[in-house]
DRENGUMAR-470502 format. One line per field, with one value per residue (C-alpha): residue number from 1; residue in one letter; x, y, z. Coordinates in steps of 0.02 Angstrom, whole numbers. Layout:
// residues N
pos (NUM, ...)
code (A, ...)
xx (X, ...)
yy (Y, ...)
zz (Z, ...)
END
This chain:
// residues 320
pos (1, 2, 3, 4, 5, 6, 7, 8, 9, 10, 11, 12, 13, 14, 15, 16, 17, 18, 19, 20, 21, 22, 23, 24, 25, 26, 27, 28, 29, 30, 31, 32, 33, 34, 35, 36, 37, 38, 39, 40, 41, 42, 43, 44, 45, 46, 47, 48, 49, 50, 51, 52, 53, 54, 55, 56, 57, 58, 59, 60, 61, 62, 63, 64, 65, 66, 67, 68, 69, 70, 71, 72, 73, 74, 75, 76, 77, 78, 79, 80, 81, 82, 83, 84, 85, 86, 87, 88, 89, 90, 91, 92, 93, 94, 95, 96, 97, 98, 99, 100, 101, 102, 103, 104, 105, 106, 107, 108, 109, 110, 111, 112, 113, 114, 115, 116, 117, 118, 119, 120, 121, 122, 123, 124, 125, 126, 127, 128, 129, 130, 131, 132, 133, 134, 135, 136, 137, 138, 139, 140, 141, 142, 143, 144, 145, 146, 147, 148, 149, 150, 151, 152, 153, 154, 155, 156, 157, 158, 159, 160, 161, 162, 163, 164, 165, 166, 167, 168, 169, 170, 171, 172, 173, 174, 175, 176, 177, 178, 179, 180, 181, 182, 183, 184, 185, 186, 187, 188, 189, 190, 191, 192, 193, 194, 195, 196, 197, 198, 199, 200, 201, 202, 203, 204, 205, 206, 207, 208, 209, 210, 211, 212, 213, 214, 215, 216, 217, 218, 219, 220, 221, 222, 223, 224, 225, 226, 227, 228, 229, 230, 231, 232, 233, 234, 235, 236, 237, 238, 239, 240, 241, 242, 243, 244, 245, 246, 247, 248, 249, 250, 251, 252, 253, 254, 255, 256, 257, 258, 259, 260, 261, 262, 263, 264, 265, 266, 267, 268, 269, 270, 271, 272, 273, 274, 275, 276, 277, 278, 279, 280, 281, 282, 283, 284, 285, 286, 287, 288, 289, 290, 291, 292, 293, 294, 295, 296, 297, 298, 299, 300, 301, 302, 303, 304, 305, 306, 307, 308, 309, 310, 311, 312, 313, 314, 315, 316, 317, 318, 319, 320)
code (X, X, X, X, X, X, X, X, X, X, X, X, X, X, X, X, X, X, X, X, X, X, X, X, X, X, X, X, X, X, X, X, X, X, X, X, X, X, X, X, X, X, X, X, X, X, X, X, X, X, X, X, X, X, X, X, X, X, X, X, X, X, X, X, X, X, X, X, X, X, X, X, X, X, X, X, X, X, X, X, X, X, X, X, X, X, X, X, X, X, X, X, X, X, X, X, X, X, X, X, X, X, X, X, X, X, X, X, X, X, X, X, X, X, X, X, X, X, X, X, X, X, X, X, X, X, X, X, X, X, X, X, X, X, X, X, X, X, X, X, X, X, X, X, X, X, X, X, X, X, X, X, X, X, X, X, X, X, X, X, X, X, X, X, X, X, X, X, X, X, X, X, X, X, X, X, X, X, X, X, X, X, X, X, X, X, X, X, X, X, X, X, X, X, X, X, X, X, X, X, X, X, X, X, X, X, X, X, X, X, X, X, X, X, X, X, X, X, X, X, X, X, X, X, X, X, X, X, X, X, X, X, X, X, X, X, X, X, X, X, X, X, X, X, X, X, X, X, X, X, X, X, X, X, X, X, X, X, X, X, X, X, X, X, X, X, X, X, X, X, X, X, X, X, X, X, X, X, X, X, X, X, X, X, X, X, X, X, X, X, X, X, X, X, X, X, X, X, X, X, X, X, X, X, X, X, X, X, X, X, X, X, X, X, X, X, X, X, X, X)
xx (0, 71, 95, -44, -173, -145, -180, -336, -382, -535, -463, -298, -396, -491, -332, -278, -405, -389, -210, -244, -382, -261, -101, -204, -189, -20, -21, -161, -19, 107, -68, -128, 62, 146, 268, 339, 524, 484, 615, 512, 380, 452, 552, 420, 283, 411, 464, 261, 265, 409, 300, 133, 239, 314, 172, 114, 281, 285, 132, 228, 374, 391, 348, 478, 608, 602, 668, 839, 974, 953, 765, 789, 918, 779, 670, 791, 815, 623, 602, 736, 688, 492, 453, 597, 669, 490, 398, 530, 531, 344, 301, 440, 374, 193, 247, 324, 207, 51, -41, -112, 55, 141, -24, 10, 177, 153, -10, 97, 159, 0, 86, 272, 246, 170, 303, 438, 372, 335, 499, 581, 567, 366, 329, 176, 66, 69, 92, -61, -164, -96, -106, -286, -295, -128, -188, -343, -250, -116, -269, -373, -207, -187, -350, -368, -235, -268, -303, -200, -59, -129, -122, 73, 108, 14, 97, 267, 294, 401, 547, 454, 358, 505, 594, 440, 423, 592, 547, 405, 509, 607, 467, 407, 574, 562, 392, 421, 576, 491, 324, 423, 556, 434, 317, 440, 490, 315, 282, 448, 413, 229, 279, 284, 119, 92, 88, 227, 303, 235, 299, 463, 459, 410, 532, 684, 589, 603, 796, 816, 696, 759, 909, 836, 710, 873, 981, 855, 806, 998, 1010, 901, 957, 1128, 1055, 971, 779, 645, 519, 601, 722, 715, 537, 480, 379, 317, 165, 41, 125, -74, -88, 84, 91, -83, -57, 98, 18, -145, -26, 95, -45, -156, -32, 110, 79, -106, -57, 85, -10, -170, -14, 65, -87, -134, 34, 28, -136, -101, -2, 161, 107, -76, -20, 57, -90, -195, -104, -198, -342, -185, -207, -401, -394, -247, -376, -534, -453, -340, -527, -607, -453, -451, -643, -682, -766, -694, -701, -766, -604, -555, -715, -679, -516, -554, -694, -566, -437, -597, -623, -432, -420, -568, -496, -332, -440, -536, -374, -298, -439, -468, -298, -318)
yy (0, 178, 345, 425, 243, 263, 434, 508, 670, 733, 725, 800, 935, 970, 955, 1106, 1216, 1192, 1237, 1394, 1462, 1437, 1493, 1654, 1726, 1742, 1891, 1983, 1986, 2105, 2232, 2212, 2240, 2360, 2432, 2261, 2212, 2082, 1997, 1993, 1926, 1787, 1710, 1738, 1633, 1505, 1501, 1473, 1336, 1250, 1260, 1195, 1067, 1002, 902, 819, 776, 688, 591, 525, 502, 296, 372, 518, 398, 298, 464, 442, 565, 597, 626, 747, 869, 880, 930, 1063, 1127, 1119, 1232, 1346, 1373, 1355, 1433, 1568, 1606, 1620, 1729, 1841, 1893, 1892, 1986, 2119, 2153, 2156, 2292, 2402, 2382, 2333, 2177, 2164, 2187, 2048, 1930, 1966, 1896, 1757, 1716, 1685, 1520, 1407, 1450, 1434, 1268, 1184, 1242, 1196, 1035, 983, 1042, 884, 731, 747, 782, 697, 822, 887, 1083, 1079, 1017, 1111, 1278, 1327, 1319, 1408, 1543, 1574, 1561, 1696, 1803, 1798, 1877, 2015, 2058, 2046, 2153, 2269, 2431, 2422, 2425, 2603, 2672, 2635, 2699, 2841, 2905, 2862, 2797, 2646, 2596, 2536, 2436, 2373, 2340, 2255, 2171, 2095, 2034, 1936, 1876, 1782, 1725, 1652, 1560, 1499, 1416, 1365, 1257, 1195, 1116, 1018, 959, 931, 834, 712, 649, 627, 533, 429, 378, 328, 211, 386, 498, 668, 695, 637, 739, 897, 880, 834, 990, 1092, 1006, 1056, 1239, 1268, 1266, 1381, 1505, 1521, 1554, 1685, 1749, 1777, 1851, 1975, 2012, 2029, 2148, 2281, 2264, 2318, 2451, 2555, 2493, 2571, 2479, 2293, 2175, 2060, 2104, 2218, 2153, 2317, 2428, 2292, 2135, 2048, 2068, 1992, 1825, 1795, 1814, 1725, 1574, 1561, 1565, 1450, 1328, 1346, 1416, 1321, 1172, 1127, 1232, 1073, 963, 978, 1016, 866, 758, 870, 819, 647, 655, 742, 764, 883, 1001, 1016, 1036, 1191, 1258, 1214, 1352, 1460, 1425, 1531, 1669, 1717, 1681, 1811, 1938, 1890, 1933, 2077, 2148, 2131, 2199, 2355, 2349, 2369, 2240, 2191, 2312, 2239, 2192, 2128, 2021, 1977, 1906, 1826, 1713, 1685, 1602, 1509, 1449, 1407, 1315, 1195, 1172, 1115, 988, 939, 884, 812, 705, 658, 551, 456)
zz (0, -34, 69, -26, -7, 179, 190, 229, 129, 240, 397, 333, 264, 439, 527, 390, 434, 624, 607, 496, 634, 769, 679, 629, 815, 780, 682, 826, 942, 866, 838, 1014, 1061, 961, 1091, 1134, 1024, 919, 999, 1150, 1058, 988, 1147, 1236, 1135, 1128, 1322, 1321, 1207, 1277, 1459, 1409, 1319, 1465, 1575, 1389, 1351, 1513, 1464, 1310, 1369, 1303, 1133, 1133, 1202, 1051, 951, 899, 926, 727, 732, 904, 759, 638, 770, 812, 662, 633, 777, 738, 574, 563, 748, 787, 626, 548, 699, 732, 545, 554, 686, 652, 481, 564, 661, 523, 389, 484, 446, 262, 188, 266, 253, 66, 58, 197, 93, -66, 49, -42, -196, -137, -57, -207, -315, -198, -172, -350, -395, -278, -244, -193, -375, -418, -515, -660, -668, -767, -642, -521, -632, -588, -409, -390, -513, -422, -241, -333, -380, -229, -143, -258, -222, -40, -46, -163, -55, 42, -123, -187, -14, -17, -185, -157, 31, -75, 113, 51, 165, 311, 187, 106, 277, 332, 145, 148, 322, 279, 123, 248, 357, 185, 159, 330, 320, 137, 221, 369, 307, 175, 285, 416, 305, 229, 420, 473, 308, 316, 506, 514, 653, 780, 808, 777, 945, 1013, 862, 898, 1085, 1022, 932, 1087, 1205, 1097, 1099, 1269, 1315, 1143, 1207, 1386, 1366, 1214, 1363, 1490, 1367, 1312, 1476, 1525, 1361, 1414, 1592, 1518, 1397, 1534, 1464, 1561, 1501, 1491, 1590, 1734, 1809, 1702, 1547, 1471, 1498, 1487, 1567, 1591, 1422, 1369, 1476, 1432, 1228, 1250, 1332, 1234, 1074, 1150, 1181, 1052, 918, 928, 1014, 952, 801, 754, 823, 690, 551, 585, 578, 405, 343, 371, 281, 115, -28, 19, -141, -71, 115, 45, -31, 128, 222, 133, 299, 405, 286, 280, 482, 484, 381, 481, 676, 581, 537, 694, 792, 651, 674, 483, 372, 202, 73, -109, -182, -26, -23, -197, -136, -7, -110, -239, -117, -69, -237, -260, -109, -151, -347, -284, -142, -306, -392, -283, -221, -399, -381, -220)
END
């Protein structure tokens, strides 16, 4: 029986969309936080993660001793990459160019991913059945973020976006890497859950984001910060722990959890298109946070990555 036999295309679909809804919240906190580094931001989720990871690790501790030294290095470079690498980048260009400009470029990922993947050794689709979906995912972007595109050209305000811009460039590279990488382990070692996985993942998280967490705080102990360091978290340190722990929970840890189990369940190519849930989740809490509704071409976008989304589940359904 093959990978793609065994898999089952519904439930790695749900397990998709549950990911994208959680991994939306992400991009609320650098809005509901815009004096706090990005630094900050990003150890701290992580510390989080690494702590609610710690009493469901214990639970699974047969399974994650049965992780060789090998698998424990691709789960730190998964982490490195996928959670630091790609949130600091994230929430830094959040912060300098707001949050439709960046959900452009990290929404691009549906279209990255499926390239990326069909250009290696996951290539099982033609690229002309994978044309229209990624055509109509491409356009539904363009759209969603149309607005907000002729209200930078016309302030001629364009370094902070192209700081930002850049930015979420490498947040893209980031996630491009990791699903892939992340995907072809879970896939190659069907004999280990997706939850011991994602705990592995958030285990290996923790030391790397303590020591982050005490060097930052030592940082603007040094640097004369009055707003940071060891006991002082900002101007709204409620606010902070909380957003850090419902993201580290629900974010990162339930966030891999659902991707994992979405990975194990469908084609690499479509996986990548499937992120595509993260975007419009991004757009739906960035509108209720800016309290605005959609305007029409934003509307138009958003049904158009709809559209896209359930073209590319058509084809690849069609296969299995």
């Amino acid at each position: 029986m093959t990978i793609m036999q065994q898999q089952n295309l519904g439930l790695g679909i749900a397990a998709a969309l549950g990911a994208g809804l959680l991994w939306g919240l992400v991009f609320v906190a650098p809005l509901l936080l815009p004096t706090y580094p990005a630094t900050l931001l990003t150890v701290g989720r992580y510390l989080a993660f690494g702590l609610v990871t710690l009493p469901i690790a214990w639970w699974f501790r047969r399974e994650l001793r049965a992780l060789s030294k090998s698998d424990w290095w691709i789960a730190t470079k998964l982490s490195l990459i996928g959670n630091f690498l790609y949130y600091l980048a994230l929430s830094a260009a959040i912060q300098m160019a707001g949050a439709p400009l960046p959900t452009l470029i990290i929404g691009t990922l549906p279209v990255v991913i499926a390239i990326c993947s069909n250009l290696g050794v996951a290539k099982s689709f033609s690229w002309k059945a994978l044309a229209p979906s990624l055509v109509l995912i491409a356009a539904g972007l363009l759209f969603v973020n149309a607005d907000q595109l002729k209200r930078v050209a016309e302030t001629g305000n364009f370094s902070t976006y192209a700081l930002g811009a850049l930015l979420a460039w490498i947040a893209v590279a980031a996630w491009t890497w990791y699903p892939i990488h992340n995907a072809r382990w879970l896939q190659k070692h069907t004999q280990h859950s997706s939850m011991t996985w994602a705990s592995a993942q958030g285990l290996v998280t923790l030391p790397i984001a303590a020591v982050g967490f005490v060097a930052l705080m030592g940082y603007y102990e040094v640097t004369g910060n009055a707003s940071f360091g060891f006991g002082r978290f900002g101007t709204a340190v409620e606010k902070f722990w909380l957003l850090m722990f419902v993201i580290g929970f629900s974010a990162s840890w339930l966030g891999t959890l659902l991707w994992n189990i979405a990975s194990k369940n469908t084609p690499t190519a479509l996986t990548g298109q499937l992120i595509v849930f993260e975007t419009l989740a991004a757009l739906g809490y960035a509108y209720i946070v800016y309290a605005r509704a959609p305007s029409v071409l934003e509307a138009i976008g958003i049904a158009l990555l709809v559209i896209g989304v359930i073209v590319g589940v058509r084809t690849f359904s069609s296969r299995h």
